[in-house]
C-alpha positions as CSV (number, residue, x, y, z in Angstrom):
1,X,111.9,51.1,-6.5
2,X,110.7,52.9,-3.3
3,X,110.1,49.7,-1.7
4,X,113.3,48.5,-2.6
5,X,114.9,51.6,-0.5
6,X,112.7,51.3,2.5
7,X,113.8,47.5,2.3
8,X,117.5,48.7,2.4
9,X,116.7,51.4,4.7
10,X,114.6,49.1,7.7
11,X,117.8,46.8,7.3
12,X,120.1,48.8,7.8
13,X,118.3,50.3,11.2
14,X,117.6,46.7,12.9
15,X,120.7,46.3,12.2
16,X,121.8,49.5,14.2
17,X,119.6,48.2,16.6
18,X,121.0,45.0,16.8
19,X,124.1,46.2,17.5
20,X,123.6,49.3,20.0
21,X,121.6,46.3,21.9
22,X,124.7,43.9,22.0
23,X,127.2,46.9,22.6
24,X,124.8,47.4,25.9
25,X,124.7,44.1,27.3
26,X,128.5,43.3,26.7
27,X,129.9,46.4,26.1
28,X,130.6,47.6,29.6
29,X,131.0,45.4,33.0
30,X,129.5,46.1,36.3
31,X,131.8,45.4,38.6
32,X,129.1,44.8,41.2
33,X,128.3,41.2,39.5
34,X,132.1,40.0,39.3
35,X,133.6,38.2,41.9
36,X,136.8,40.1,43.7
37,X,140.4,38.1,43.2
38,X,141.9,39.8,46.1
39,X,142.4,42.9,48.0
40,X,144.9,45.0,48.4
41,X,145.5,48.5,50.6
42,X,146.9,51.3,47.8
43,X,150.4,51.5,49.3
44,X,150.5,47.1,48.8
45,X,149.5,47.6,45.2
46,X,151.8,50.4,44.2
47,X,154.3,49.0,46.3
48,X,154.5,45.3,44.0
49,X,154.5,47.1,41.3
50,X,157.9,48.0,41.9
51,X,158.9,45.2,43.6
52,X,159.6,41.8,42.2
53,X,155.9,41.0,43.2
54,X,155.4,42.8,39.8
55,X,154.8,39.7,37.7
56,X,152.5,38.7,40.2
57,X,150.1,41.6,39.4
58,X,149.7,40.1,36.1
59,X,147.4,37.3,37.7
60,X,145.1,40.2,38.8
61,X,144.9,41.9,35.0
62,X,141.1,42.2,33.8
63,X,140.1,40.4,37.4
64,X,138.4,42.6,39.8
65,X,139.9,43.8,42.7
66,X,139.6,45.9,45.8
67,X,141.6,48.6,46.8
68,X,141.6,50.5,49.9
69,X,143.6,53.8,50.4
70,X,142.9,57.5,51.1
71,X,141.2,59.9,48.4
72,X,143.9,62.3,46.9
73,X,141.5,63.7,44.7
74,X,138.6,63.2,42.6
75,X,138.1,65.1,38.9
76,X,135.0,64.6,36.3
77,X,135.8,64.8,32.7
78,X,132.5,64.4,30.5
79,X,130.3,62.7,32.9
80,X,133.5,60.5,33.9
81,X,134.4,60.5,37.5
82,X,138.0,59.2,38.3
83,X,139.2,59.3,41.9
84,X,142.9,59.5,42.9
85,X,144.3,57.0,45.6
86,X,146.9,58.0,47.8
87,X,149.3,54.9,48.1
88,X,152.2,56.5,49.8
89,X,154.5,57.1,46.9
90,X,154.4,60.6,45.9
91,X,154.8,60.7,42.1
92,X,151.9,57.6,42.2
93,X,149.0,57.1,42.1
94,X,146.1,54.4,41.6
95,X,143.6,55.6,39.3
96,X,140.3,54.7,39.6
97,X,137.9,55.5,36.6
98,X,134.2,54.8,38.2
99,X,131.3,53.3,36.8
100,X,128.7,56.3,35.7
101,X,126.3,54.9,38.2
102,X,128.5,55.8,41.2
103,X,128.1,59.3,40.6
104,X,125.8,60.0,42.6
105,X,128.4,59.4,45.5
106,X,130.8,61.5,44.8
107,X,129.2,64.8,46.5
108,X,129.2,62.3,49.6
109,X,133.0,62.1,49.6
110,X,135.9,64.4,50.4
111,X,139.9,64.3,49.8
112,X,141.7,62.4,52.6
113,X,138.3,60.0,53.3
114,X,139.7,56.5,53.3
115,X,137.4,54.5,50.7
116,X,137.2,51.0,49.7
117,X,136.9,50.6,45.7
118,X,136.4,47.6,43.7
119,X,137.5,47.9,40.3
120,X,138.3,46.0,37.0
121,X,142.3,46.1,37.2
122,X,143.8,46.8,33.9
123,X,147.8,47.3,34.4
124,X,150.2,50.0,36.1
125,X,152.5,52.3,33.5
126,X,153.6,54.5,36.5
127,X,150.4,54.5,37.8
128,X,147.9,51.2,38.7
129,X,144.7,51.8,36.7
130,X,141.4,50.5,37.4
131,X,138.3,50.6,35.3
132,X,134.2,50.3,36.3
133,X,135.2,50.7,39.8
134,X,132.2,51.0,42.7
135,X,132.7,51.8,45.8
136,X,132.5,49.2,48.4
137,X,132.2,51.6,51.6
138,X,133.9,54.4,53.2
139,X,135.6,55.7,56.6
140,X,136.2,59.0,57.3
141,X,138.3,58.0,60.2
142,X,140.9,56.3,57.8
């Protein structure tokens, strides 16, 4: 009987194993490694998204993109960074939730900096929203 619970037991952990391994190699994407579709300065994307270039944002849903605009803000939330772009509308925004390896960067940058993120694009409701973003580079001359 005891070995028929360790049995149970060792199964049920590879399994665990098994699929905290999978979850880890597909479970997240790094951006880095996919190529771009297009790029777009913030003000271009907001500005088809309420445009009748709107359906053409659908060819860029789950494709990685780069968007380049100036930083409104930047807020972390359990060890999640998101910065704000600025994309000259005032109630919007494109939302940019990084990758947890970029976080070292973030001390580097300030509001207004003008950065170039790459990001997984995943739809605008009144905002655009990216996922796994990285940053591509950064002016602080705009």
């Amino acid at each position: 009987m005891y070995k028929n619970i360790v049995f149970k037991v060792s199964v049920v952990v590879v399994i665990l194993i098994l699929v905290g391994f999978v979850f880890a190699m597909f479970g997240k994407k790094d951006t880095s490694r996919i190529k771009t579709k297009t790029k777009l300065s913030s003000s271009e994307l907001l500005q088809k998204t309420t445009n009748s270039d709107s359906l053409l944002l659908n060819d860029y849903i789950e494709k990685a993109i780069e968007v380049t605009g100036p930083i409104k803000d930047i807020t972390i939330k359990d060890n999640k960074v998101t910065i704000l772009l600025h994309g000259g509308h005032e109630s919007r925004l494109v939302i940019c939730e990084m990758q947890t390896n970029q976080n070292k960067y973030m001390d580097q940058l300030s509001k207004g900096e003008v950065v170039n993120i790459k990001g997984v694009f995943k739809g605008v409701l009144l905002d655009a929203i990216l996922l796994n973003c990285i940053i591509i580079e950064k002016n602080r001359n705009g």
